[in-house]
N, CA, C and O of each residue as an XYZ file, in Angstrom:
236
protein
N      -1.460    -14.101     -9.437
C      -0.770    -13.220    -10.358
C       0.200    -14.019    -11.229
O       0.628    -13.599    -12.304
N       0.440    -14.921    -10.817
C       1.759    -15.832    -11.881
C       1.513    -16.663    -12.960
O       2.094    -16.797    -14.037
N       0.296    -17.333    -12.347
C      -0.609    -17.700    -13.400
C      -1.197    -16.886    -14.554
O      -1.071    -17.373    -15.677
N      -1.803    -15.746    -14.431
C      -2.390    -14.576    -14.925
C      -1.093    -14.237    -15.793
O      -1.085    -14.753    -16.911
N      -0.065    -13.496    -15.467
C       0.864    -12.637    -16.141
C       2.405    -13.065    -16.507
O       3.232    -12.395    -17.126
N       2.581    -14.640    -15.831
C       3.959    -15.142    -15.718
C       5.300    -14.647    -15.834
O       6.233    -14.940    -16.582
N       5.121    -13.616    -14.670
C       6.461    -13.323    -14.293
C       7.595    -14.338    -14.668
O       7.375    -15.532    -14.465
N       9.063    -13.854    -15.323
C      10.332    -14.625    -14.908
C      10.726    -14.695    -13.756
O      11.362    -15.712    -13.484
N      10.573    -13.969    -12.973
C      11.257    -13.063    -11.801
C      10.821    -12.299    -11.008
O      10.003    -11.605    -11.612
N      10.897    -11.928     -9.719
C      10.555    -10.905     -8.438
C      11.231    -10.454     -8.000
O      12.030    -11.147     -7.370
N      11.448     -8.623     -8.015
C      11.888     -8.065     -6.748
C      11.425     -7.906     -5.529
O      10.199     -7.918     -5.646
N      11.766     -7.736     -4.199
C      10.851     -7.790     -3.504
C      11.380     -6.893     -2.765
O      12.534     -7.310     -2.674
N      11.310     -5.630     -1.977
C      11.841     -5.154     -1.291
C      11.562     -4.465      0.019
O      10.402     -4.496      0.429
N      12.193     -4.041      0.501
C      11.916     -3.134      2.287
C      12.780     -2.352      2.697
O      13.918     -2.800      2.562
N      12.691     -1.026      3.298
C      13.280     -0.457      3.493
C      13.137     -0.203      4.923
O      11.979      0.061      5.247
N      14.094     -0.210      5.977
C      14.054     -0.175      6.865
C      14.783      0.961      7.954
O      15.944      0.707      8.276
N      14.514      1.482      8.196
C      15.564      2.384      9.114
C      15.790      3.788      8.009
O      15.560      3.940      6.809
N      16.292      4.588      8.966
C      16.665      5.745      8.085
C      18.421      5.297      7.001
O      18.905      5.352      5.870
N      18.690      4.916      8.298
C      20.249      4.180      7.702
C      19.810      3.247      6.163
O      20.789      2.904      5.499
N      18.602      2.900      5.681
C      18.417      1.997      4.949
C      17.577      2.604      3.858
O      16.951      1.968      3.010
N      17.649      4.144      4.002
C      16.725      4.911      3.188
C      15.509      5.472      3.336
O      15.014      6.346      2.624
N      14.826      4.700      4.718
C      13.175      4.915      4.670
C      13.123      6.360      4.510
O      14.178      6.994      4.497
N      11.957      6.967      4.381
C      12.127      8.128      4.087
C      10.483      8.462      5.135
O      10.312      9.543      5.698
N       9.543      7.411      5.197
C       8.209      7.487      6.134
C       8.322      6.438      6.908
O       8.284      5.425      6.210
N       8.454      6.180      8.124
C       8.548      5.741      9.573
C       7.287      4.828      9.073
O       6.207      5.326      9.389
N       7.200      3.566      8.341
C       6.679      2.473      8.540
C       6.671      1.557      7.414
O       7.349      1.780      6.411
N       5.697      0.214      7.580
C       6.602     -0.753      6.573
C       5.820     -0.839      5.458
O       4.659     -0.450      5.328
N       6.449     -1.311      4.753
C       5.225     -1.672      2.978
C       6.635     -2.466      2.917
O       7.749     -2.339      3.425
N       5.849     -3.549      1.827
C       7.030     -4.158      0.662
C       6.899     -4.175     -0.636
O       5.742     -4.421     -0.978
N       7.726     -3.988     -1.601
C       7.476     -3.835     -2.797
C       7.979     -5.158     -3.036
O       9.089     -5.569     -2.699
N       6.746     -6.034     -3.868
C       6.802     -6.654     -4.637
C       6.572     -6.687     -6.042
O       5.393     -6.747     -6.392
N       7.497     -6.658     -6.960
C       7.415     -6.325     -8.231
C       7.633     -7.585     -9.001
O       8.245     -8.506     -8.460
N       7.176     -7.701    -10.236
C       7.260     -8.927    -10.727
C       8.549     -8.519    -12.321
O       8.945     -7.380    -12.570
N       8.790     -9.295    -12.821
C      10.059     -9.013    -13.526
C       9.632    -10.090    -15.044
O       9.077    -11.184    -15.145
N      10.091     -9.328    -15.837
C      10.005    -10.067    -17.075
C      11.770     -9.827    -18.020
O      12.376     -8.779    -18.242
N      12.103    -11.124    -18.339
C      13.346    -10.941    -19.684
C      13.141     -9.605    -20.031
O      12.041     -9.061    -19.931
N      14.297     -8.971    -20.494
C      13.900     -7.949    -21.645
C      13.173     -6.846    -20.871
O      12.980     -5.948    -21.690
N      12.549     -6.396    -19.372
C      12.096     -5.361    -19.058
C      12.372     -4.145    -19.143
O      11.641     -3.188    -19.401
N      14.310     -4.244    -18.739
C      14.942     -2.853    -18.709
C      16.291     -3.266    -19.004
O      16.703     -4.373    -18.659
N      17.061     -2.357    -19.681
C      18.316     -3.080    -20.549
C      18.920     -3.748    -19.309
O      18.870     -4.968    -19.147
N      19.383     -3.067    -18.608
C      20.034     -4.156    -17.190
C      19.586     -3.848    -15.743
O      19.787     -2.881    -15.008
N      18.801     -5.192    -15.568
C      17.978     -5.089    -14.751
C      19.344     -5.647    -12.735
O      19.036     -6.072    -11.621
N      20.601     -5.293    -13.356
C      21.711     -5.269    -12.116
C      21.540     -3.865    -11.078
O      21.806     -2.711    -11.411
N      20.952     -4.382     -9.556
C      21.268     -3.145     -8.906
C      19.556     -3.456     -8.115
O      19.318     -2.936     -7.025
N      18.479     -4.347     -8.830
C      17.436     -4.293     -8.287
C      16.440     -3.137     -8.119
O      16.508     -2.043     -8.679
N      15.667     -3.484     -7.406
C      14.294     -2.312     -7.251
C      14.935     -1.055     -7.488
O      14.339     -0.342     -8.295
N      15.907     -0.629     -7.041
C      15.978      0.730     -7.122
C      16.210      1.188     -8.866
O      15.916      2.164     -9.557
N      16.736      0.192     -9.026
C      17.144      1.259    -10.827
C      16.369      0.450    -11.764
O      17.112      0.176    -12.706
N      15.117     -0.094    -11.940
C      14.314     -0.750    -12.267
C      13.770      0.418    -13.615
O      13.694      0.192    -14.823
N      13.481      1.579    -12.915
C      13.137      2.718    -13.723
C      14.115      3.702    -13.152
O      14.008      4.252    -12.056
N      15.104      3.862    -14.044
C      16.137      4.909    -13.722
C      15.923      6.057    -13.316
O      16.296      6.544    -12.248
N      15.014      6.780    -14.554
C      14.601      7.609    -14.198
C      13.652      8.171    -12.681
O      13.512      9.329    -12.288
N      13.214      7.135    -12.185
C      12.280      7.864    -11.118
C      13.653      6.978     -9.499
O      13.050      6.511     -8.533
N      14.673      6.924     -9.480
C      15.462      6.384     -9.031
C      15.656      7.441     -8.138
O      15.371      7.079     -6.996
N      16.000      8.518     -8.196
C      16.296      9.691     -7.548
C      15.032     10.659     -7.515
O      15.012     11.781     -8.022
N      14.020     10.072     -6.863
C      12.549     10.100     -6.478
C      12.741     11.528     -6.061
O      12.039     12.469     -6.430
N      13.898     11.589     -5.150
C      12.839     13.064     -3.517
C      13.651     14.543     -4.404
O      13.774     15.559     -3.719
N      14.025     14.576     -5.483
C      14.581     15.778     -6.397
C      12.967     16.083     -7.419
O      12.591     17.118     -7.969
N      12.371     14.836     -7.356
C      11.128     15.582     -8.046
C      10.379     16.541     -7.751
O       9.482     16.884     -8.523
């Protein structure tokens, strides 16, 4: 994939525990790849990446 699309950058994330947000009792990781310029400020990581879908479980 880096070759292919040359990411600047990776988020990578996990959520663990209820204390940590999980919301389904098992693991995945999000690996996301990051480019300059994606989202005006990309401070705060995976979660506010897309603001809008940030506050997911109100949909």
């Amino acid at each position: 994939m880096t070759q292919q699309y040359a990411p600047d950058g990776y988020n990578i994330g996990i959520n663990d525990g209820l204390a940590a947000g999980q919301t389904v009792m098992h693991l995945h990781i999000h690996l996301i790849p990051r480019y300059t310029g994606d989202c005006t400020d990309p401070r705060g990581g995976v979660r506010w990446i897309f603001p809008e879908k940030a506050v997911y479980w109100l949909s």
